[in-house]
C-alpha positions in Angstrom: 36.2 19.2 -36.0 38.8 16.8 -33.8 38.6 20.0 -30.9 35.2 19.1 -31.5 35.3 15.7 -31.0 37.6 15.6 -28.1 34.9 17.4 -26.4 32.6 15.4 -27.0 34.7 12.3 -25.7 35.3 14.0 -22.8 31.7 15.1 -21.9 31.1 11.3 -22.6 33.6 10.2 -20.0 32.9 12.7 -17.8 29.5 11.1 -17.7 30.8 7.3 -17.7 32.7 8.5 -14.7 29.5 10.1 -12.9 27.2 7.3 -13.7 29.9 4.7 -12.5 30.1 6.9 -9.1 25.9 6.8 -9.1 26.2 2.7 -9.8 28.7 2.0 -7.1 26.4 4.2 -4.3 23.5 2.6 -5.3 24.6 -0.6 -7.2 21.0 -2.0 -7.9 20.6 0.5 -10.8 23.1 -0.9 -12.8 19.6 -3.5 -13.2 18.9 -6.0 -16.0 15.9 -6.3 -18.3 15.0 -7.3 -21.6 14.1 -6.0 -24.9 11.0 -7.5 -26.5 12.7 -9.0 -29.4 14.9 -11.1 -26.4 11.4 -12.4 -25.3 11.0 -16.4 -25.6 7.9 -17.7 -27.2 6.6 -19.1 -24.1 7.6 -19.4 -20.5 6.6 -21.2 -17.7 4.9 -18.8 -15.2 3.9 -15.4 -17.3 3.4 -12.3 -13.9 1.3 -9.3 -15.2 2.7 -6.6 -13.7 6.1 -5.9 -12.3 5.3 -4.2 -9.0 5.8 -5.1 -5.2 3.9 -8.6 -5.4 4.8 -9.3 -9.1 8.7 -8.9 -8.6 8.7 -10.8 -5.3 6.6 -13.8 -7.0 8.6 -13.9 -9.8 11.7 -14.1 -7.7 10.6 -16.5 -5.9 9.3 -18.7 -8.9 12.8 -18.3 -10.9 14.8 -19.9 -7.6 13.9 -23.1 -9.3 16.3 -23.3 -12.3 14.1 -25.4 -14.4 11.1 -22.8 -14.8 11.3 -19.9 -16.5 9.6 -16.6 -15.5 8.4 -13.5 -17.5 7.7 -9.8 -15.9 5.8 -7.7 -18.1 5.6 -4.4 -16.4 3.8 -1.1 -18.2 6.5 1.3 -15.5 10.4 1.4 -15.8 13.0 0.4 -13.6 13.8 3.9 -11.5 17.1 5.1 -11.4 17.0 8.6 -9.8 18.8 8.4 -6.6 17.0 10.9 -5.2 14.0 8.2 -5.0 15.7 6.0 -2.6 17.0 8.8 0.2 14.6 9.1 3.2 13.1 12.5 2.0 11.3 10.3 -0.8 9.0 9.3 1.9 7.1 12.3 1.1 7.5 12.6 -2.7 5.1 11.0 -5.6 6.5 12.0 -8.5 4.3 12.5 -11.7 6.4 10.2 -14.5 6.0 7.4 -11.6 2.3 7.0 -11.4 -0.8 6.7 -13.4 -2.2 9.6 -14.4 -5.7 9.7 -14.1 -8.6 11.0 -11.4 -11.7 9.6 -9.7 -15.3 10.4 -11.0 -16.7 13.0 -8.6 -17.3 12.2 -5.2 -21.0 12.6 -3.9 -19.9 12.3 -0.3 -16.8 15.0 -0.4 -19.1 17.2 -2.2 -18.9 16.1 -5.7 -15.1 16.8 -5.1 -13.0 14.2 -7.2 -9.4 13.2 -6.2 -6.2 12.1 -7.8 -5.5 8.7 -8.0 -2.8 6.9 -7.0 -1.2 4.2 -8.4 2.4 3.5 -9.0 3.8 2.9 -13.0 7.2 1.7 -11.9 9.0 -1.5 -11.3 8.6 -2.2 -7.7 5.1 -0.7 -7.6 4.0 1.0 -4.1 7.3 -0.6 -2.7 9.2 2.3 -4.9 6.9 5.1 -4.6 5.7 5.3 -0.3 6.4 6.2 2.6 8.7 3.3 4.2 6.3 3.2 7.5 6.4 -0.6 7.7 4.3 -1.9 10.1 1.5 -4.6 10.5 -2.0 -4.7 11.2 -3.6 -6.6 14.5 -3.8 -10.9 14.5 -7.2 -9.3 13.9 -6.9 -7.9 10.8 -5.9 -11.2 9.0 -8.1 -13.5 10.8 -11.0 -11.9 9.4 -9.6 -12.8 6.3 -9.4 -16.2 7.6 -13.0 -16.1 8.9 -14.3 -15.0 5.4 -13.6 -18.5 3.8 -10.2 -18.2 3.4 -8.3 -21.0 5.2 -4.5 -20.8 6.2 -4.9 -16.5 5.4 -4.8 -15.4 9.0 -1.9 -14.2 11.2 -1.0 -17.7 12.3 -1.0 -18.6 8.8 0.5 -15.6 7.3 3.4 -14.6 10.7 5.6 -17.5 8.7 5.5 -15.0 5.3 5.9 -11.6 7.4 9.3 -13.0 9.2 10.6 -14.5 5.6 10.3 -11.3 3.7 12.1 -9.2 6.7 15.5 -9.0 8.6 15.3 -6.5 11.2 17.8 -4.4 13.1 17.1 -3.4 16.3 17.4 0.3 17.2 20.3 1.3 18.5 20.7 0.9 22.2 21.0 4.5 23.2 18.0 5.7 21.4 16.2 3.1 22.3 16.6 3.8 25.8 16.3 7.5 25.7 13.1 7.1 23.9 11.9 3.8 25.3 11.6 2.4 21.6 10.9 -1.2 21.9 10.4 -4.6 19.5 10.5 -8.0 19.9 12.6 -9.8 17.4 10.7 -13.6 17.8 7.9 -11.6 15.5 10.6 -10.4 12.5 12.9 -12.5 10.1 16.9 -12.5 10.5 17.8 -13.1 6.8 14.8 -11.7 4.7 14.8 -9.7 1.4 13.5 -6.5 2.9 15.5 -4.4 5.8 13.8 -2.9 8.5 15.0 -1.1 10.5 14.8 2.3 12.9 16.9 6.6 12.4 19.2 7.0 15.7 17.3 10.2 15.8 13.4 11.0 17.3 12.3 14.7 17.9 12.2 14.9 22.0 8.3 16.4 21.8 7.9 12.6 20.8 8.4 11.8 24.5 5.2 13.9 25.5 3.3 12.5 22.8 3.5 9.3 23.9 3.2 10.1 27.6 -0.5 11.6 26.3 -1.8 8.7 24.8 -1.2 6.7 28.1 -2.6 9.4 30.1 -6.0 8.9 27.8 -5.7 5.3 28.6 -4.1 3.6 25.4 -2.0 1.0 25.9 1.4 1.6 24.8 2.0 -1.7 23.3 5.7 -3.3 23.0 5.4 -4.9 19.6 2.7 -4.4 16.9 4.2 -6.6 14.3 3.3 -9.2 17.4 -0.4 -9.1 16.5 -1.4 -6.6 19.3 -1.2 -3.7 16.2 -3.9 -1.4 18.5 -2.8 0.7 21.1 0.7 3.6 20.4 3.1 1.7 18.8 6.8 2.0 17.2 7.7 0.4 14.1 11.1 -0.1 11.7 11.3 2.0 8.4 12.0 -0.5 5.1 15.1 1.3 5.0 18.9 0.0 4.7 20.1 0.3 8.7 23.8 1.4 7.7 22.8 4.2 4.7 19.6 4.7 5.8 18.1 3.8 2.0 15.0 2.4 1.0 15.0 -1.2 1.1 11.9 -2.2 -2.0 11.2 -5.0 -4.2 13.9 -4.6 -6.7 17.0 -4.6 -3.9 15.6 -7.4 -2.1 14.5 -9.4 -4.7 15.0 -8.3 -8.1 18.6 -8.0 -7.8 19.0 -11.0 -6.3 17.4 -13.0 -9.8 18.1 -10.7 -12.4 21.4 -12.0 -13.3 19.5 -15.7 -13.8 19.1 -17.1 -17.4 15.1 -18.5 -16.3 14.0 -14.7 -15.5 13.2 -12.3 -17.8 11.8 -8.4 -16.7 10.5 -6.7 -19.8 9.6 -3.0 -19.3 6.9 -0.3 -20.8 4.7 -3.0 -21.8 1.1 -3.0 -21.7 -1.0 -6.5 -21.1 -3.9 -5.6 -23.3 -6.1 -9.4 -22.8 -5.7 -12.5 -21.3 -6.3 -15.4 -23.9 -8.2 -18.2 -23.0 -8.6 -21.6 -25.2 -12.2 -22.6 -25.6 -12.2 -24.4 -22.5 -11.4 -21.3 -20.7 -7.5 -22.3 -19.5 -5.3 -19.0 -19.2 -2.7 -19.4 -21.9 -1.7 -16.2 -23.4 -1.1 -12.5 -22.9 -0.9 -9.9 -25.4 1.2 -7.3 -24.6 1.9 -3.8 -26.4 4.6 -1.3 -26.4 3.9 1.8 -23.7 2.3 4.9 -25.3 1.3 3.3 -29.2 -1.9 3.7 -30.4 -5.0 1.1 -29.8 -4.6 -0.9 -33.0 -1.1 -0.8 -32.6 1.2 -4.3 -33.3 0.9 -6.3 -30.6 2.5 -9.7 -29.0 1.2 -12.9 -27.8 3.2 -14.6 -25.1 2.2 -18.1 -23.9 2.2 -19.6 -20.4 2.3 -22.9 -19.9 1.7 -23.1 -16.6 0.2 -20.1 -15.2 -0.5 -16.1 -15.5 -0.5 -14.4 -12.5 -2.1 -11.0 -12.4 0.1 -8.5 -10.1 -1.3 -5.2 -12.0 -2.5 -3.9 -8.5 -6.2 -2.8 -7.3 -6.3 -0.5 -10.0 -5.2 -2.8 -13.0 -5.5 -7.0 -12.0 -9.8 -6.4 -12.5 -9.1 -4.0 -15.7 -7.5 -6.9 -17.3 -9.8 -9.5 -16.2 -12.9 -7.1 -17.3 -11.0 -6.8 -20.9 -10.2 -9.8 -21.0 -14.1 -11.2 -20.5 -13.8 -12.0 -17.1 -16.2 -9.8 -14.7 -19.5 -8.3 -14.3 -21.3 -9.5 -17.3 -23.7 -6.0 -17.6 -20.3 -3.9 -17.3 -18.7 -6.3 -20.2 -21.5 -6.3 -22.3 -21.9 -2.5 -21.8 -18.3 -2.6 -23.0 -18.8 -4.6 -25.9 -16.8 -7.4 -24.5 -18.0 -11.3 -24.7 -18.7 -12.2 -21.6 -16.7 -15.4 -20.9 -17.1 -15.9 -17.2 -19.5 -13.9 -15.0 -18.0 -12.6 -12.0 -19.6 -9.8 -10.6 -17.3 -8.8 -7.9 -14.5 -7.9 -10.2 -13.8 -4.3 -9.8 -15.8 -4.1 -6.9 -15.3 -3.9 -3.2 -12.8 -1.1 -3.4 -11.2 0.2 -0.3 -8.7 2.5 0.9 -7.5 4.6 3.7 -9.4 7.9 3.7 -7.6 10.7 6.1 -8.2 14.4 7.3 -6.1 16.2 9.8 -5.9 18.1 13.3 -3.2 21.0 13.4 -2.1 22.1 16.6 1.3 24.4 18.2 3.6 24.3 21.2 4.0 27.5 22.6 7.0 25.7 24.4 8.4 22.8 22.7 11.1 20.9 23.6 14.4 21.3 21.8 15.4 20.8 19.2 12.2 19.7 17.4 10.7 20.2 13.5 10.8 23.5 13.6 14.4 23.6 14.4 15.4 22.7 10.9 13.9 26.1 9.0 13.9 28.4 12.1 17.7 27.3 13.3 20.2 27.9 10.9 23.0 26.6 13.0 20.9 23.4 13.4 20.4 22.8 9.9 23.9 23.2 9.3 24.3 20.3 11.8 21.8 18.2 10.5 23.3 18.5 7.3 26.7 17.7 8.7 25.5 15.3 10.7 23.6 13.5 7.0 26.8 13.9 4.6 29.3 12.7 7.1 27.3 9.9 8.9 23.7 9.4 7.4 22.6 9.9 10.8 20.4 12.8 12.5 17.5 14.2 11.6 17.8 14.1 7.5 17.3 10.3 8.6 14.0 10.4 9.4 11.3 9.4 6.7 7.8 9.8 7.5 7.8 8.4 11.1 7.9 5.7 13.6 5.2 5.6 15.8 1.2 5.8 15.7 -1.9 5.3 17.9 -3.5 2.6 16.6 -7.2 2.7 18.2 -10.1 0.7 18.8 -13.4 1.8 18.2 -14.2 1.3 22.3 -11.3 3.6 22.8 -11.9 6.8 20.5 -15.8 6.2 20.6 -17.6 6.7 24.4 -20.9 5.3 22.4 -19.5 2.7 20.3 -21.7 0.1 21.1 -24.6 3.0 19.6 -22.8 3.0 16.7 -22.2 -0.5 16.2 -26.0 -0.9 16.7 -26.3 1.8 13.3 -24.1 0.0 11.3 -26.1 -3.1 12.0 -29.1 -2.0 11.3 -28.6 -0.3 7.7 -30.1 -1.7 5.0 -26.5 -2.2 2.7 -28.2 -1.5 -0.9 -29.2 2.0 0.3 -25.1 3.0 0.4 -23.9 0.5 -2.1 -23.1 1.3 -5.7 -25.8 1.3 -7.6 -23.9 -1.6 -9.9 -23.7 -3.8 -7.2 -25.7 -7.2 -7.8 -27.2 -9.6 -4.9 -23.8 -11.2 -5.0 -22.1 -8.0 -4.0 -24.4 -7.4 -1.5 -24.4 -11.0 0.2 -20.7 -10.7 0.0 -20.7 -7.2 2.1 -23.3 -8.7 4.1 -20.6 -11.0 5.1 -17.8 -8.8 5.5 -20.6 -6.5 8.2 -20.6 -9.3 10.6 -17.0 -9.9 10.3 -16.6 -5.7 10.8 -19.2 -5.6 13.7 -17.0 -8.4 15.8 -14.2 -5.7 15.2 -16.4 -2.7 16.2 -16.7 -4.3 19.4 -12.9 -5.8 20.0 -10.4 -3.6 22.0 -7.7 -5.7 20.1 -8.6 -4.1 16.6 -8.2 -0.6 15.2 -10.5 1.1 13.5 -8.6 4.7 13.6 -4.7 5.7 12.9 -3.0 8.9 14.6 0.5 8.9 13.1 2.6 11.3 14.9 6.6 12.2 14.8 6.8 14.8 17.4 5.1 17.4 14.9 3.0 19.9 15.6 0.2 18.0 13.4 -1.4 15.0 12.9 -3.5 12.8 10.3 -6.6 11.0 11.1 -6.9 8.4 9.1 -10.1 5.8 8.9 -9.1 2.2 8.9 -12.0 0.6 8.3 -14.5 1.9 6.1 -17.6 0.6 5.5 -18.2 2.6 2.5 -17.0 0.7 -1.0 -16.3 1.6 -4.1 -15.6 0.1 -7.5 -12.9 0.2 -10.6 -15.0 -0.4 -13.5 -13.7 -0.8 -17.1 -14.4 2.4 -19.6 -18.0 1.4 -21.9 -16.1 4.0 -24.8 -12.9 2.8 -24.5 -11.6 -0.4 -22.9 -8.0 0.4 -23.1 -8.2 4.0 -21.8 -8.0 3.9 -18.1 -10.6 2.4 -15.6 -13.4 4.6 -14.2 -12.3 4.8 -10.3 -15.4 5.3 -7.3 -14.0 5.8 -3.8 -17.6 6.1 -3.1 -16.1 7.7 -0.2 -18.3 9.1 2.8 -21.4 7.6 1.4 -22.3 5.6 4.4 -22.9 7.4 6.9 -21.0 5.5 9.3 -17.6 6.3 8.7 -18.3 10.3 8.6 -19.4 9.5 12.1 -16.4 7.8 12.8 -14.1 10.5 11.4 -16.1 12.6 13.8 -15.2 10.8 16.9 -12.0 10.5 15.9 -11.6 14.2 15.8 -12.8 14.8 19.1 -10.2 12.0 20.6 -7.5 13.5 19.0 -8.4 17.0 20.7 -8.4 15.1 24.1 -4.8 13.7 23.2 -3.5 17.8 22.1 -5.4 18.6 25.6 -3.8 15.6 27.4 -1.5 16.9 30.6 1.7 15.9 28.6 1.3 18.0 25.7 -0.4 20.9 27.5 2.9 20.8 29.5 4.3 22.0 26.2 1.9 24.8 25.6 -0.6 22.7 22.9 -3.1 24.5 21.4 -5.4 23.5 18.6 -5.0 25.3 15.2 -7.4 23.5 12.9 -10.0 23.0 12.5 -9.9 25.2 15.6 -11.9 25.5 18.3 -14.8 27.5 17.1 -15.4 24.0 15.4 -17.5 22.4 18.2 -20.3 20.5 17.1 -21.4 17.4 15.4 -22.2 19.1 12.1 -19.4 22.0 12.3 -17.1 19.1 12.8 -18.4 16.3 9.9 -18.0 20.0 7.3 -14.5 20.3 8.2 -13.5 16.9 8.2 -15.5 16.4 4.9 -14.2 19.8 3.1 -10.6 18.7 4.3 -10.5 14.7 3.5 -8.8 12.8 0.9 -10.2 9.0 0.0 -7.4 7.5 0.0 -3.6 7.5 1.4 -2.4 5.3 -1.6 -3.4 2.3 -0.2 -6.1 1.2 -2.7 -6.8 -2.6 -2.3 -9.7 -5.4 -2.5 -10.7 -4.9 -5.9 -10.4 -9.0 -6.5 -11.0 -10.1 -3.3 -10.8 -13.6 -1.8 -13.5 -14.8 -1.1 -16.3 -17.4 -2.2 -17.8 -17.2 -5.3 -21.6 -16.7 -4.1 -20.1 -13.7 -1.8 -19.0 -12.2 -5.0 -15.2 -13.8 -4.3 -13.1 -13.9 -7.2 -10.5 -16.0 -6.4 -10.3 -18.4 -3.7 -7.9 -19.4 -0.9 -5.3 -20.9 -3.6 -5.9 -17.9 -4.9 -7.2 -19.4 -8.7 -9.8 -17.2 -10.9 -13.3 -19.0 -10.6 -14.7 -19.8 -14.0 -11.1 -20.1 -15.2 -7.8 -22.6 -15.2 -4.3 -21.4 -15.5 -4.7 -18.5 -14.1 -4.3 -16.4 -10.6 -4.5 -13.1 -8.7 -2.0 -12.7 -6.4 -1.6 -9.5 -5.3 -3.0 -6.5 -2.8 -6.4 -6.4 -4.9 -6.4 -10.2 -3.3 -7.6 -8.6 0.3 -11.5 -9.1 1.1 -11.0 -6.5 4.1 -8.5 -3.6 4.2 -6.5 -4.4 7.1 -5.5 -1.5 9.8 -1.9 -1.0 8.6 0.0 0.7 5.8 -0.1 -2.6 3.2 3.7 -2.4 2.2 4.7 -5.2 4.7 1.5 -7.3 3.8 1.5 -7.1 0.4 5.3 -9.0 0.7 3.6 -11.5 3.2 1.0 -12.4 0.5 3.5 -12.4 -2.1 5.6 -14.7 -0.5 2.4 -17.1 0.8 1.3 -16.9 -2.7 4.5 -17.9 -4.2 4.8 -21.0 -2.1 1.5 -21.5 -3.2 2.0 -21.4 -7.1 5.2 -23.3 -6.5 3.0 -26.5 -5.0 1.1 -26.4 -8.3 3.9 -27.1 -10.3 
């Protein structure tokens, strides 16, 4: 037995020893959370859900010693290194997301898609792809011209530059691939890093050069406002170790060692509890993966609840909880204490398909390089162990055309004229009430200004030097809904991309295709040999074109949002500018599922902007 046993003490400090080493590289995981049975009775500010906008709220909330903040969060804190290393710009793994699927998709064919949604503390901050960029001044002052005063990108630039320190690239890169910024448009002592690899693939030289030969403007900033046009932008990534920089480094490490903040994990919020004269004042949580019925706990607030469950969950709570589209709760067998119809509805997201394309004579090195050159490789990985530097640096990318309907569309003004003339019911959800439509009704004159600006995208052509690229849609007009499950109101929401059902944003997608052929053709890229690969050639018309990009598209990029959006109550709003539930005291939404409009961007770096307005906000009730 002791040979035994001194085995087993060894294996045990071998392990001590390993996770020490793990720690000390990547000191946040060493991070602190609670147990329910530390849990306080009540706290001060209660935040439902501990992802991107929940963790930065709390944080912000707990800097004032004398209020005390709970995070329940139904995810864990990640501590695989593996998920902080560039290369997890591309990786979704299964244990850190919801697991469920959309209903079938009329538009894509009755094809349904996988959902995603991160389960994990940090939310979408953990779990993406680090492209952190803005949308247009655009973008946010529709917000702004939706009843939502102080939300556009006057009022929100202040938040962007407080969440952010960015390091400029490196001057030699910069200069070899004319990367440029402006700095007046970033923060210097933020949370969140951003920052730009020391290494670009050279075919990203030509790819640039092709957009300006089409006529884009190749803008110097985006994060400036002037988000249209081929843009660089940073990574949220450490600039020394090239690490992602999320929610928990920047912020939940910085409060999790404070007695006033408290971050319990695998914790479900089941309900909201309201007194009789509907104020917020309890949630009732329940232990991950036990059974409906299942002991539960009841935590008070006495100041607020803040829902930060994301587009997916913030309206699942408030529809269990009795807060939403009365015909949906009473389907569900829920009183109906306040009737809001827009809750679950209004879903948007980022659908994308894709053009393939080769050089025949690429410059060198480029992607290919890394499986087709082992001596490169080698380098690379040299270059990575001994430095973090070259291309094992790289995440997803740093530069995209960002375009304008009069751009990409030579009859824009035709299609415009379309969209304006639809009747909305006939490609809205069937669920949608009057309300739902009178709010869309708004959100199409807002959209129309945008068909028509040159300073607002409607398209985004990511590319890296790659011999592909995705076309994603920015603006649809289509909408969907997250609606809570009639048999089962625990069991996950019923998810509608309702994707390609107005016909509008197939035509869109269409146009879109045909501009990104022109930019393969453009002399630049031709100079490298381009040819088209797919959809290919034979692909030529109107209709040949829509079936490829439909049989090919996914309805959404992870970027799910607007599911609670601000805006007034009789445009089927559900909370207003301060960001308060109608119908309701005491209690808030404050995260993406906030937007009325999905802005042209990837929503990392917004989501902080809101998260930081909103905290300021919550703060000024106190």
């Amino acid at each position: 037995m002791a040979p035994f046993r001194t085995c087993l003490l060894a294996t045990a400090i071998t392990h001590a020893l390993l996770l020490s080493r793990v720690v000390s590289a990547y000191p946040h995981l060493a991070a602190r959370q609670i147990d329910v049975g530390q849990l306080r009775e009540s706290y001060d500010y209660v935040i439902v859900g501990g992802g991107q906008a929940g963790i930065v709220i709390a944080s912000r909330l707990a800097e004032d010693s004398s209020k005390t903040v709970l995070v329940v969060e139904y995810g864990y804190l990640e501590t695989n290194p593996a998920q902080f290393e560039p290369t997890s710009a591309t990786q979704y793994p299964n244990r850190l997301m919801f697991n469920l699927t959309s209903v079938a998709q009329p538009g894509l064919a009755g094809r349904p898609s996988t959902v995603y949604a991160a389960s994990v503390v940090g939310g979408g901050s953990t779990i993406n792809g680090m492209l952190f960029d803005r949308g247009s001044a655009e973008d946010y002052d529709n917000w702004e011209a939706l009843g939502n005063p102080g939300w556009g990108f006057e009022g929100l630039l202040p938040y962007f530059k407080k969440a952010t320190t960015l390091t400029p690239p490196d001057a030699a890169t910069a200069a070899e691939f004319n990367i440029t910024y402006d700095a007046d448009f970033w923060g210097t002592d933020g949370p969140i890093q951003a920052s730009y690899p020391t290494w670009q693939w050279p075919n990203l030289k030509a790819q640039f050069k092709a957009w300006a030969e089409l006529g884009v403007p190749i803008q110097k900033e985006g994060a400036s406002g002037k988000a249209y046009g081929a843009i660089w932008f940073p990574d949220a990534m450490e600039p020394a170790r090239r690490t992602r920089s999320y929610a928990v480094t920047g912020y939940h490490d910085r409060s999790k060692a404070l007695p006033n903040y408290h971050l319990l994990t695998g914790y479900r919020v089941n309900e909201v509890q309201f007194s009789p004269d509907l104020r917020a004042e309890s949630v009732s949580i329940q232990a991950r993966g036990s059974a409906n019925g299942a002991a539960t706990t009841v935590v008070k607030a006495g100041k607020e609840i803040v829902l930060c469950a994301g587009w997916l969950h913030s309206p699942h709570i408030l529809q269990r909880s009795g807060v939403g589209p009365a015909a949906l709760l009473t389907a569900a067998g829920i009183p109906v204490l306040v009737d809001l119809p827009g809750v679950g509805n209004n879903l948007q997201d980022h659908p994308a398909s894709q053009i393939g394309f080769s050089y025949s004579s690429p410059l060198q090195p480029n992607p290919t390089s890394m499986y087709q050159n082992q001596t490169f490789y080698a380098w690379a990985q040299s270059e990575w162990t001994t430095k973090r530097t070259g291309p094992l640096s790289l995440g997803v990318g740093n530069s995209a055309a960002m375009l304008p309907l009069t751009i990409f569309d030579p009859d824009h003004e035709a299609t415009a004229a379309r969209y304006a003339a639809q009747t909305p019911a006939d490609f809205l959800p069937a669920t949608y009430t009057q309300t739902d439509i009178d709010g869309y009704l708004a959100q199409r004159a807002v959209l129309l200004k945008s068909f028509a600006s040159p300073e607002n995208a409607l398209i985004e052509i990511p590319f890296s030097g790659n011999g592909f690229a995705s076309l994603v849609l920015e603006k649809p007009v289509s909408r969907g809904t997250v609606r809570i499950s009639t048999a089962d109101k625990y069991a996950e929401p019923e998810v509608d991309y309702n994707a390609l059902v107005n016909p509008i944003d197939l035509a869109n997608i269409v146009s879109m295709l045909k501009f990104a052929r022109r930019w393969v053709d453009a002399p630049a890229n031709k100079a490298l040999g381009s040819a088209e690969t797919s959809p290919g050639a034979a692909v030529s018309s109107d209709d040949a074109i829509a079936a490829a990009m439909r049989s090919g598209l996914t309805p959404t990029t992870a970027h799910g949002c607007c599911t609670s959006p601000m805006m007034p109550r009789d445009k089927a709003g559900v909370v207003g500018p301060d960001l308060l539930v109608y119908g309701v005291t005491g209690l808030s939404v404050a995260d993406v599922s906030i937007m009325p409009l999905i802005p042209a961007t990837h929503p990392c770096q917004t989501v902080y902007a809101i998260a930081e307005k909103a905290a300021d906000i919550i703060k000024a009730r106190a």
